[in-house]
N, C-alpha and C positions, 0 to 999 in steps of 0.2 A: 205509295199506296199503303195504305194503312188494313183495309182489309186483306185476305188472299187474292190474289187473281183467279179468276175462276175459269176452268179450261175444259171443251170438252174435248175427246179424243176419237176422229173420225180412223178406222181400223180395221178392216177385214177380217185379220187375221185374229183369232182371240186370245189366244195366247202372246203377243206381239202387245197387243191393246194393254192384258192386266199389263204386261212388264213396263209400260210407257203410264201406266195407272200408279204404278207402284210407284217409280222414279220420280215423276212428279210430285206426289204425294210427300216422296221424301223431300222432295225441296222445297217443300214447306206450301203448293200450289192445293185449289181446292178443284178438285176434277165432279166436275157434275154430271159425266153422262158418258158412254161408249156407245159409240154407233158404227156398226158394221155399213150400211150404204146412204146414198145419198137423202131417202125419205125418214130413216131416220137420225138423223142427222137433223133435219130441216125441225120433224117434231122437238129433239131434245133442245134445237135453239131456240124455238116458240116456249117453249115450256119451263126453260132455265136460265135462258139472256145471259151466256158466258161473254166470256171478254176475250175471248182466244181460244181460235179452235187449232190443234195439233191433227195434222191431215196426212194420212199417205194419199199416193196419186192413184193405187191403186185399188178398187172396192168393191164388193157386192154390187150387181146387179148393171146397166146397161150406162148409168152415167160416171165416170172416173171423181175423184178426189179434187181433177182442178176445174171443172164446171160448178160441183158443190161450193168450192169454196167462192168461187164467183158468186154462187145464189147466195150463200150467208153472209157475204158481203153487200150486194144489193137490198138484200131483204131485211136483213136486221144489222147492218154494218157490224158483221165481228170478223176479225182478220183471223187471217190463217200461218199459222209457221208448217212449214212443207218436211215430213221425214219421210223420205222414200231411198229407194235403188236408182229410182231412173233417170238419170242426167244428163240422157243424149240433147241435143243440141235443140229437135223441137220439141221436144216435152219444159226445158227451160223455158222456151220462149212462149210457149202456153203458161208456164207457172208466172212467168214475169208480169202478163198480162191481169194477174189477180195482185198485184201489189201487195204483194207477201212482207210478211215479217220477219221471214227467216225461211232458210234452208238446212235440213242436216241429212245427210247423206247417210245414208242404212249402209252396214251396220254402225252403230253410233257409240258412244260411249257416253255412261252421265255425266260427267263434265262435259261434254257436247254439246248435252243436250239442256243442261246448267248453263252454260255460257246462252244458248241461241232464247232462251228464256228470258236470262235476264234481260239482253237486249231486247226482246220484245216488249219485255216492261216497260224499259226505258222509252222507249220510240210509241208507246201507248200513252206513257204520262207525258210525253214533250206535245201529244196532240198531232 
């Protein structure tokens, strides 16, 4: 990819958001949008057509992180890589269900979260 990848970051938490804003930024990603719940979320992808959304499971208001990522993959096919806490056994198989691009388990670290990147590139340019 020659240009940035462009990511939005679905995030509750807003402090959590800028530091997953930041990191990204520093490796080198073009982050076009923070969305605390799932309707915004849906407006920043209507409005900015990223290539990768960065999703916790957890969010403002009545619908979680892995229905969203379902809708933005139905609606505008952009994939999700999942950073959350919650890795009980059905909340996996709810995530598995959205054909994710990656998982990184909270708390993370930037090579973590460098590494679950790249391979999202990777497995975005193989098609």
């Amino acid at each position: 990819m020659s240009q940035p990848l462009r990511v939005m970051i679905v995030e509750d938490d807003a402090l959590v958001a800028l530091g997953v804003r930041i990191a990204v930024q520093d490796l080198g990603y073009e982050v076009v949008g923070l969305a605390a719940s799932e309707p915004e979320a849906i407006r920043i992808a209507a409005d900015t057509r990223p290539q990768l959304a960065l999703m916790d499971i957890r969010l403002r208001g009545p619908v979680d992180g892995i229905d969203t990522a379902r809708r933005l993959k139905s609606e505008f096919n952009i994939r999700s890589v999942f950073l959350s806490a919650y890795t009980d056994e059905q909340t996996m198989a709810r995530v598995a269900g959205t054909y994710p691009l990656g998982f990184v388990q909270k708390p993370y670290s930037a090579a973590q979260l460098k590494a679950a990147l790249d391979l999202a590139v990777r497995r975005l340019t193989a098609g």
